[in-house]
C-alpha positions in Angstrom: 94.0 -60.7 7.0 96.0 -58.3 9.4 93.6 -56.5 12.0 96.4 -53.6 11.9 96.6 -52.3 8.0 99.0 -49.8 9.1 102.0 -49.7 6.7 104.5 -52.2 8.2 108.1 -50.4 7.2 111.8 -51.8 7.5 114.6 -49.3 8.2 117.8 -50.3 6.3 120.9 -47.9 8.0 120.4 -46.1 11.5 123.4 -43.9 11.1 122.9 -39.9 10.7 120.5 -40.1 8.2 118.3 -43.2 9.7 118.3 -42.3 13.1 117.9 -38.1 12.7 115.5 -38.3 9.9 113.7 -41.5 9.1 112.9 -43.4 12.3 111.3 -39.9 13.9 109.4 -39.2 10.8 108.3 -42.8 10.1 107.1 -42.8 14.0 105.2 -39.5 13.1 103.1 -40.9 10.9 99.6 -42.6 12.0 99.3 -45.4 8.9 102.9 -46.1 9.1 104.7 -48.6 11.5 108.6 -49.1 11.7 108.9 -52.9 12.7 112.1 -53.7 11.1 115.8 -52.1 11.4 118.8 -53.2 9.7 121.9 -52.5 11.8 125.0 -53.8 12.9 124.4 -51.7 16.5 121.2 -52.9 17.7 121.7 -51.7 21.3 122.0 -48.3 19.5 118.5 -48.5 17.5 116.7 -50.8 21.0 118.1 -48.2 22.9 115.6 -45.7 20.6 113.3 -48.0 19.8 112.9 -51.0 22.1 109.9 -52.1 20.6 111.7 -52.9 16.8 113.1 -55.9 15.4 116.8 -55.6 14.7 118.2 -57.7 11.5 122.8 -57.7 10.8 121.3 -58.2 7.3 120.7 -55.5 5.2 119.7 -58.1 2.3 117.0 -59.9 4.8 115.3 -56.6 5.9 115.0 -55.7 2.1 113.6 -58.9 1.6 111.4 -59.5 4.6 107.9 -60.9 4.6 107.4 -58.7 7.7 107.5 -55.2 5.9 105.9 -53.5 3.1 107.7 -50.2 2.5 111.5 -50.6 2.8 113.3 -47.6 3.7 117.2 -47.6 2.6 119.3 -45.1 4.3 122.7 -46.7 4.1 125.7 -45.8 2.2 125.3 -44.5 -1.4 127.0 -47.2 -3.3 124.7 -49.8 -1.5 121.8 -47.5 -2.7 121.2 -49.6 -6.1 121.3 -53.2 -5.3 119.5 -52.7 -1.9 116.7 -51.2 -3.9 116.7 -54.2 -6.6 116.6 -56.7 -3.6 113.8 -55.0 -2.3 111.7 -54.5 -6.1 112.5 -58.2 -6.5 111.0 -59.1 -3.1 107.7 -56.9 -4.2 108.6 -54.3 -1.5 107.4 -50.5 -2.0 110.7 -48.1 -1.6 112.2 -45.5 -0.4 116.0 -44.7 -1.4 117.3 -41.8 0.8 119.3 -39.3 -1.6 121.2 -39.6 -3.9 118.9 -42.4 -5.7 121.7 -43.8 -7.0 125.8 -43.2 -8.3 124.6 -42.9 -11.8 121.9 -42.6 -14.6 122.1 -46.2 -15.9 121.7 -47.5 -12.1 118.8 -45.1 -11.8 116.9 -46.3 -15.3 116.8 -49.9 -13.8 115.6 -49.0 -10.5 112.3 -47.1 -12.2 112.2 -49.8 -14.5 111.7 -52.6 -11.6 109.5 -50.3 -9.9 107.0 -49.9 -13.3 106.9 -53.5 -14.3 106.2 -55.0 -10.6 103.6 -51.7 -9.9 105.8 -50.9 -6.8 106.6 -47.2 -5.4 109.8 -45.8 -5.8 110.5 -42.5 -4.1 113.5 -40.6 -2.9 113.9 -39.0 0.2 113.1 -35.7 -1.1 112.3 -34.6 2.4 113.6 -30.5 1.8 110.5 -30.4 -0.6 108.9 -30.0 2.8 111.3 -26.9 4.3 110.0 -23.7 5.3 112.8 -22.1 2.8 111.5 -23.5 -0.1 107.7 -23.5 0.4 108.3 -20.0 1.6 110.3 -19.1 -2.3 107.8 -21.3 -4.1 105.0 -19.5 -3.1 106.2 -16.2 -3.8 107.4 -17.2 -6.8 103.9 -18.9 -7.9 102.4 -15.3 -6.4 104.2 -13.5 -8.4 106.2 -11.2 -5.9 109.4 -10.6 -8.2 107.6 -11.3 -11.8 109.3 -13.6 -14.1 112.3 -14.9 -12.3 115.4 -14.3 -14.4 118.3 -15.3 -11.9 117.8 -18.0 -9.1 120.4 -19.1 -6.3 120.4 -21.6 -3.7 123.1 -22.5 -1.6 123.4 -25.0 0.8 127.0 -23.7 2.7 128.3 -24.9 5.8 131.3 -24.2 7.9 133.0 -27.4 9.1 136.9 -26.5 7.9 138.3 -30.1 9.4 137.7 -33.3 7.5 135.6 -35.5 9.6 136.3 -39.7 9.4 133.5 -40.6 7.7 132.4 -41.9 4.5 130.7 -39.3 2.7 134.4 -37.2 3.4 136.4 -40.4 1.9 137.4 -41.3 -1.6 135.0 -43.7 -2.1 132.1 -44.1 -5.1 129.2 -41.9 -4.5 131.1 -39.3 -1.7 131.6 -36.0 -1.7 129.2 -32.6 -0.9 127.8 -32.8 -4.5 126.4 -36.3 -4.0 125.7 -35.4 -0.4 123.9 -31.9 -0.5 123.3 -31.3 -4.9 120.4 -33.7 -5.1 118.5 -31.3 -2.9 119.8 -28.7 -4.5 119.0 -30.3 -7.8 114.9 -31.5 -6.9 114.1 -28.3 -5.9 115.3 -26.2 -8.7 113.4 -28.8 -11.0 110.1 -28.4 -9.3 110.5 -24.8 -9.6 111.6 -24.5 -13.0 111.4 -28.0 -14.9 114.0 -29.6 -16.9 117.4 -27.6 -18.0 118.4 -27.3 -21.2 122.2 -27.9 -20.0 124.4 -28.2 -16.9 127.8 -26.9 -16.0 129.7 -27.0 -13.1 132.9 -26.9 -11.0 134.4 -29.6 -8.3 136.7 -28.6 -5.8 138.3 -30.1 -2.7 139.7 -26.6 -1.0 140.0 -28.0 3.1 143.2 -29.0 4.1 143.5 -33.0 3.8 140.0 -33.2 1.8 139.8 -36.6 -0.1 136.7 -35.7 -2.2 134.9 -32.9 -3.3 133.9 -30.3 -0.5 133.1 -27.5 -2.9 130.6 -27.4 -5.6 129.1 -24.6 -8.1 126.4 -25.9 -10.6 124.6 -23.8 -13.3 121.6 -24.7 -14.9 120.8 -23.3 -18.3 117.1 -22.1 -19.3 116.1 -20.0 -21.8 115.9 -16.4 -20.5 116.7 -18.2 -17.0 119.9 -19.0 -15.1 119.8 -21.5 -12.1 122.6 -21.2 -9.7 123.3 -24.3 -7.2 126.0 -24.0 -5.0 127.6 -26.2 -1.7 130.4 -25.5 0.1 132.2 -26.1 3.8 134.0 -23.1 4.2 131.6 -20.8 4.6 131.5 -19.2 8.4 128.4 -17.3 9.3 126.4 -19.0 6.2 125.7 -17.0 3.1 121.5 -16.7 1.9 119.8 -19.9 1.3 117.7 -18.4 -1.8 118.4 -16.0 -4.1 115.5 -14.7 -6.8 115.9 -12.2 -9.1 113.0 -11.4 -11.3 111.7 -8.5 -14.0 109.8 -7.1 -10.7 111.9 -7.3 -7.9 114.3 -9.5 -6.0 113.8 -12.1 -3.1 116.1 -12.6 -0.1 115.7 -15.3 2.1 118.6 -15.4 4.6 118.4 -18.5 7.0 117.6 -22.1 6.1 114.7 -24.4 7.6 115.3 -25.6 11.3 113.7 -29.2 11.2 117.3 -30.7 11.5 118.5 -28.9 14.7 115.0 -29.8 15.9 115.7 -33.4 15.6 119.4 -33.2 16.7 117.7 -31.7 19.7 115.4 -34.6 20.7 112.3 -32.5 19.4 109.5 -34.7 18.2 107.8 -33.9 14.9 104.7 -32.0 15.3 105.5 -30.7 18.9 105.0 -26.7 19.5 107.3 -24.9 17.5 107.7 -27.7 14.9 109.4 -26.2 11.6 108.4 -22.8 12.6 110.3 -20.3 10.7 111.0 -16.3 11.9 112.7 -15.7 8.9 110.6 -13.6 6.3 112.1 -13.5 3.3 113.2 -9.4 2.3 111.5 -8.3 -1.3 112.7 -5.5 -3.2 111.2 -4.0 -6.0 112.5 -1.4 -8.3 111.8 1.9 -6.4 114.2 0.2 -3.4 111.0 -0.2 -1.2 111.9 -3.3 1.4 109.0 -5.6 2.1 109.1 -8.4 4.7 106.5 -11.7 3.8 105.5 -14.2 6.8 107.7 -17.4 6.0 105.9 -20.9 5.9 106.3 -23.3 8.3 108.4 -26.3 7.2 106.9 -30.1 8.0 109.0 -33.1 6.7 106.2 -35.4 7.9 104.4 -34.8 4.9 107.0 -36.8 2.8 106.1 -39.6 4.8 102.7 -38.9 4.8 102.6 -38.5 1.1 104.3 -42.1 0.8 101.4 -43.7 2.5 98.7 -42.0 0.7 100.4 -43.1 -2.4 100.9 -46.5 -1.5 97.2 -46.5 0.0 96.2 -45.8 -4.0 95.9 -47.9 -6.4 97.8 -48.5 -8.8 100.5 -47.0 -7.7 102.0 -43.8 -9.4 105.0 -43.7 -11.0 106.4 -40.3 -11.3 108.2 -39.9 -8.1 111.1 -43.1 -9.7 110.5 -40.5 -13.2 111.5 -37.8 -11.2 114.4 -39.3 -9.5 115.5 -40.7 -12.7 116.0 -36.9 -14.2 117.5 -35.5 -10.9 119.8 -38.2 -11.4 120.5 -37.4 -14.9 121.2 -33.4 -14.0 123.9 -34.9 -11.2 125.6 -37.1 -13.7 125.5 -34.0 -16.4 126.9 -31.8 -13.4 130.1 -34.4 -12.6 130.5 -34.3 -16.7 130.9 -31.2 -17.1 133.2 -30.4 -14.3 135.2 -33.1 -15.6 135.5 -32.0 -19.0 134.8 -28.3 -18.6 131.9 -28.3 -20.9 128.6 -27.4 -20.3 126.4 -30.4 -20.8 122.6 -31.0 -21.9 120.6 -34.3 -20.0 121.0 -37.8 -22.0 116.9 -38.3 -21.2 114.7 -40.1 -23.7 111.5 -38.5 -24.7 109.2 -40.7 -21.9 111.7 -39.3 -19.3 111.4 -36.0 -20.1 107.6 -36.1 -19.5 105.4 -33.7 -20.9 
């Protein structure tokens, strides 16, 4: 038996994603240990973490006797048969988003994961921004009354086309693959399962090769849900929109856990996730209220993966809910294809309860 029955983890991918994100959050958290990275630069990752194994083989880190959680942050058309390798080799996992390119993909990933009573989890890591925790809570409070209209927007300015793959024409690029399945998660944990999807694609930068543009509505009843991602948008727009009976929510800049990293702060130090930004309230005499926004912490995703691995038997509705994020994405790129608003294609046992 191991003296140290700390988590052992392997890192497949230490490109934006790996090295911003996973690796400082996976070294952030006490029961977890990163022992494994899969890379094709290991002077990059020793240089970061000189105490790692490096492995050129994406396969043997997903398959390694060395790690129990595999971590796959790689490309998204690699996203489905890394995860496979890894159910098949008993591993717990971790797919960063999007789970996968399509619903069918997603179904056998959560089947794996059920019938060898492994983990399955997206990288869901904006659960834990201070934007949305701040928004959740007022909504849960109450502070606008039954929400009616809902907007989130995750808009960007970078007007030149960058060489790299999420900005080619390959399977699984573009900013609604990139950016909607945040977009997506959090509007489901607010407001559960739509009742149809319609949307609009559009590549509007000069020389743009995929989609760098996208507007998403999600119908409820008595509720709309509007998603939207774009590049060209100088000087950002609000990240959250509510509109309710009682009042309406502003809440004007995003979390700052990102630049934190980008910056070389660790997670936890002072000022971690902090937020200045209260969201504005109105109600209907045109009074202006400011609420304290929540902190953000990413760590707990991480944290919440060991927890959940550290129970037995393992639960199953994090690979139920990637499955239905998965389905709204696929509904999304249907409509905007066809120009029809679509409902999800989920069986009964994937709808839940």
């Amino acid at each position: 038996m191991r003296a140290d029955r700390r988590i052992r983890v392997g890192l497949i991918g230490y490109g934006y994603s790996g090295r911003t994100f996973h690796a400082p959050l996976i070294g952030s958290v006490a029961d977890l240990d990163l022992r494994l990275v899969g890379s094709g630069a290991p002077a990059r990752v020793l240089a970061d973490l000189p105490d790692v194994a490096v492995a050129a083989d994406p396969v043997a880190v997903a398959t390694s006797e060395a790690v129990d959680l595999v971590v796959i942050a790689t490309p998204n058309d690699t996203h489905a048969p890394l995860a496979q390798a890894a159910l098949a080799a008993g591993k717990h996992v971790v797919v960063d988003k999007p789970f996968t390119l399509d619903l069918a993909e997603a179904r056998s990933l959560a089947d794996a994961a059920r019938r060898g009573g492994r983990l399955l989890r997206v990288f869901h890591n904006r659960r834990w921004d201070s934007d949305y925790l701040t928004i959740r809570q007022a909504i849960a409070e109450g502070r606008v009354g039954r929400v009616r209209h809902f907007e989130s927007h995750f808009d960007r300015f970078r007007p030149e086309v960058r060489a790299r793959w999420r900005e080619g024409p390959g399977p699984g690029s573009g900013i609604w693959y990139d950016l909607g399945p945040h977009l997506v998660d959090q509007a489901l944990q607010l407001f559960g399962l739509p009742e149809r999807v319609s949307a609009h694609l559009a590549r509007l930068r000069p020389g743009a090769q995929t989609d760098d543009w996208a507007h998403a509505v999600l119908d409820y009843p008595g509720l709309r849900v509007v998603l939207h991602a774009s590049m060209l948008v100088a000087g950002g727009s609000p990240r959250f929109l509510v509109h309710g009976e009682a009042g309406s929510l502003v809440k004007h800049r995003s979390d700052i856990q990102e630049q934190q990293l980008l910056a070389g702060l660790k997670p936890g130090a002072a000022g971690w996730g902090e937020d200045p930004d209260g969201p504005e309230i109105h109600d209907a005499t045109g009074r202006v209220a400011r609420a304290p926004a929540l902190a953000g912490d990413q760590r707990g995703f991480y944290r919440a993966i060991a927890e959940a691995i550290a129970r037995a038997p393992v639960d199953q509705t994090g690979a139920l809910e990637a499955v239905r994020v998965t389905a709204c994405i696929e509904a999304a790129l249907t409509a905007a294809r066809t120009g029809i608003a679509v409902g999800l294609t989920l069986a009964p046992e994937e709808r839940g309860p």
